[in-house]
N, C-alpha and C positions, 0 to 999 in steps of 0.2 A: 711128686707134688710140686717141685722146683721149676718142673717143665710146665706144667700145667698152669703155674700160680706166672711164669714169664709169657706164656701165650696170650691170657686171659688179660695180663697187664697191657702188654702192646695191641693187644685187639683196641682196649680201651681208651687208652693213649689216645691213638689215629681216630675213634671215633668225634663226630662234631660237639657230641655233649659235651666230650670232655673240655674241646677249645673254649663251648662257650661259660662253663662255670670255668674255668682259668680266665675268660675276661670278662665275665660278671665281677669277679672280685678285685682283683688288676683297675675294673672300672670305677666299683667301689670304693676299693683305698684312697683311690686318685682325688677320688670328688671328697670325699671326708676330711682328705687332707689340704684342699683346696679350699671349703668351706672352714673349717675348724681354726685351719693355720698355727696349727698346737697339737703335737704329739699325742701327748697325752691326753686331751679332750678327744682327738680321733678314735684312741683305743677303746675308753669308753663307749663312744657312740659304736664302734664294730664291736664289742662283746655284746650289745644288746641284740646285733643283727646274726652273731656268729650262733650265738646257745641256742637261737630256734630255727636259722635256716638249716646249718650243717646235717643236723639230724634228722630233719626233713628231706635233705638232698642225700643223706646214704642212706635211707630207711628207701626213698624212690625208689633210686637209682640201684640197690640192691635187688630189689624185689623184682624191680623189671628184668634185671639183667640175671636172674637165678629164672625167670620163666620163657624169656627169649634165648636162650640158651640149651633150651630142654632138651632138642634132637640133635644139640653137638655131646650132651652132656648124655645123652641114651647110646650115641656111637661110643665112648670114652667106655661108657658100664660095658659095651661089648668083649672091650679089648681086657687082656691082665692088669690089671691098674686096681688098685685099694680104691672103694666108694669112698672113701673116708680124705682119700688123698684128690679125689677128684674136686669133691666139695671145700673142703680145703684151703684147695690150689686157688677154686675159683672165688672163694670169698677173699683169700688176700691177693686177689690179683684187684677186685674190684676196692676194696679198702684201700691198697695203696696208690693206686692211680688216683684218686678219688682226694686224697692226702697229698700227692704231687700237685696236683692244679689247686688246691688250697696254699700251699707252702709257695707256692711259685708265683699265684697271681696278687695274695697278699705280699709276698716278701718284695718284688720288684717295686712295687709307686714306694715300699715306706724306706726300701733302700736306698732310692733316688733321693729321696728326700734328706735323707743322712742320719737310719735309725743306729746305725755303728758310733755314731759321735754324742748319743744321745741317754742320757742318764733311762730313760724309757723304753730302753730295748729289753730290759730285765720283762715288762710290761709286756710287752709284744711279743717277748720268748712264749710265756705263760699261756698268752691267749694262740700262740700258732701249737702249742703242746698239748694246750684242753681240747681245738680243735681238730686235730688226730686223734685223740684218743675216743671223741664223739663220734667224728665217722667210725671208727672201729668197730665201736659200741652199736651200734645203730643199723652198721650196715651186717653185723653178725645175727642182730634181732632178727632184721627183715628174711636173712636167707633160714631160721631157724623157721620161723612162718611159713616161707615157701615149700619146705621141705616138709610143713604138717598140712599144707592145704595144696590139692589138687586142681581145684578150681582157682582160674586166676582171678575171675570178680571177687571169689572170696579176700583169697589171698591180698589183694589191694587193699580191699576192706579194713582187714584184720590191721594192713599198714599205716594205713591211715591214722585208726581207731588208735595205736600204740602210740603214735606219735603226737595226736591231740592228747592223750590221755598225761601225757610226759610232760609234753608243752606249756599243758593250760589246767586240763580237768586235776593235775594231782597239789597244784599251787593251790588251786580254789580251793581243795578239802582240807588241805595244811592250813590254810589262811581261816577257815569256819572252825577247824578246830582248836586253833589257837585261842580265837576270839569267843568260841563258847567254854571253854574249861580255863577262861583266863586267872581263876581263882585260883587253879592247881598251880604246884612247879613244874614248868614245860619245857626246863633245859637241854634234858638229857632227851626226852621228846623230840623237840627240833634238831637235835642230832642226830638220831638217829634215822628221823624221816628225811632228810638233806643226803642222808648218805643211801638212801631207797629211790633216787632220782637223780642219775648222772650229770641233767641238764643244771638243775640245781645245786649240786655242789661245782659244777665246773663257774657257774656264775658267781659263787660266793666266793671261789678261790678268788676268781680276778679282783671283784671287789674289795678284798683286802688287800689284794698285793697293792692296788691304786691307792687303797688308806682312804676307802669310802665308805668306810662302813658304817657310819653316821645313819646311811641312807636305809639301813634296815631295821632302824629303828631299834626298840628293846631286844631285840634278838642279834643284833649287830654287835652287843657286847659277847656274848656268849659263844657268838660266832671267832669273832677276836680273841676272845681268850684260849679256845679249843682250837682253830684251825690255824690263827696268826703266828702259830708257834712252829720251831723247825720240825717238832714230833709230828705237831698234828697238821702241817702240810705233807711230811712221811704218809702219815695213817689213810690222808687224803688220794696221791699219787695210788698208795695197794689198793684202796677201794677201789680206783678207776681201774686200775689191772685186774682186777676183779671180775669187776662189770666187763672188762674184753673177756677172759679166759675163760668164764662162763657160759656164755652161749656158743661159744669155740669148744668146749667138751661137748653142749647138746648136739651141734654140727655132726661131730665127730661120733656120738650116741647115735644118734637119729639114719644118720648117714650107712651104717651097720647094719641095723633093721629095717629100713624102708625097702619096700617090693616096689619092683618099677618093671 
């Protein structure tokens, strides 16, 4: 899997997507920080951009690369090598490459600028941590997709659909259900639902560590009281390891019984 998961990385590496999401973000930090002229304001404005592009960009870039890959990955099934260790190799090869040009092109403009010297690096740690663990996430979804659908139009489809669903469609039904059962107690509720959506508690983390939580209003206390705390940032951190390790056994399921 080691061999597999270091081919699949350097395949990655060298290709031009990778350059250009390592200087899409490189670019982005650059200008954020150039507009902003404040740490702290810049992180902000990139967790807004981080919680919906990343997921988008491993949910893609997964999916495409688990179906352009199919007649290196049908030679691979020839040879003695574990299915399980081929798909594996090739989801963490794409995850971490995918997590280098994230960590490298954000980490470069904000280190220039002198995020070591700067009480906000705790900030930036959190937001470069949520998004590793989003690619992860996202990019383990898409290859579990590929590996239930044969058809690539499908398979995109399906990609897409998860990723709007995450993004946008699960905010809206948390937000109509709040607001029609406002009579009820909905604490443990929006708990529970925050924790049914990666993108969303990875946003609510940053939000508190910034000490914004003003900004969500009646649910921002609740959020504060449950997450602001060292336990319930713990319980937060295993959810997201969760959310990886889970679709990392279906891989590893799926990968065992699929005919090919």
């Amino acid at each position: 899997m080691l061999k597999i998961l270091k081919y699949s990385f350097y395949d990655l590496i060298r290709s031009r997507w990778s350059y250009v999401y390592l200087i899409f973000y490189a670019m982005l930090g650059t200008v954020l920080l150039f507009l902003n002229n404040d740490l702290s304001k810049a992180i902000i404005t990139l967790m807004n951009v981080v919680t919906v592009l990343i997921p988008l960009i491993g949910t893609i870039f997964g999916i495409m690369y688990y179906y352009d890959s199919r007649e290196f990955t049908e030679l691979l099934l020839a040879q003695p090598i574990k299915r399980s260790s081929i798909f594996l190799g090739q989801y963490l090869g794409v995850a971490i490459s995918l997590s280098a040009s994230l960590l490298i092109g954000l980490g470069i403009p904000f280190i220039i600028y002198g995020i070591f010297t700067s009480p906000a690096i705790w900030d930036f740690s959190l937001l470069l941590v949520v998004g590793v663990f989003l690619t992860f996430i996202f990019t383990a979804l898409s290859f579990n997709i590929g590996l239930r659908n044969e058809n690539k139009i499908k398979g995109f489809g399906y990609a897409i659909l998860l990723w709007l669903f995450m993004a946008v469609i699960f905010d809206g039904l948390l937000l109509i259900s709040l607001v029609y059962f406002d009579e009820y107690p909905l604490d443990k509720f929006s708990l529970i639902a925050t924790t049914l959506n990666p993108i969303d508690l990875s946003r609510i983390l940053i939000l508190l560590k910034l000490d914004i939580s003003a900004l969500l209003g009646y649910t921002g206390a609740v959020f504060q009281k449950f997450f602001g705390t060292s336990s319930g940032m713990i319980i937060s951190l295993a959810v997201l390891i969760v959310w990886v390790v889970t679709p990392m056994y279906f891989i590893y399921r799926k990968a065992l019984r699929k005919d090919f």
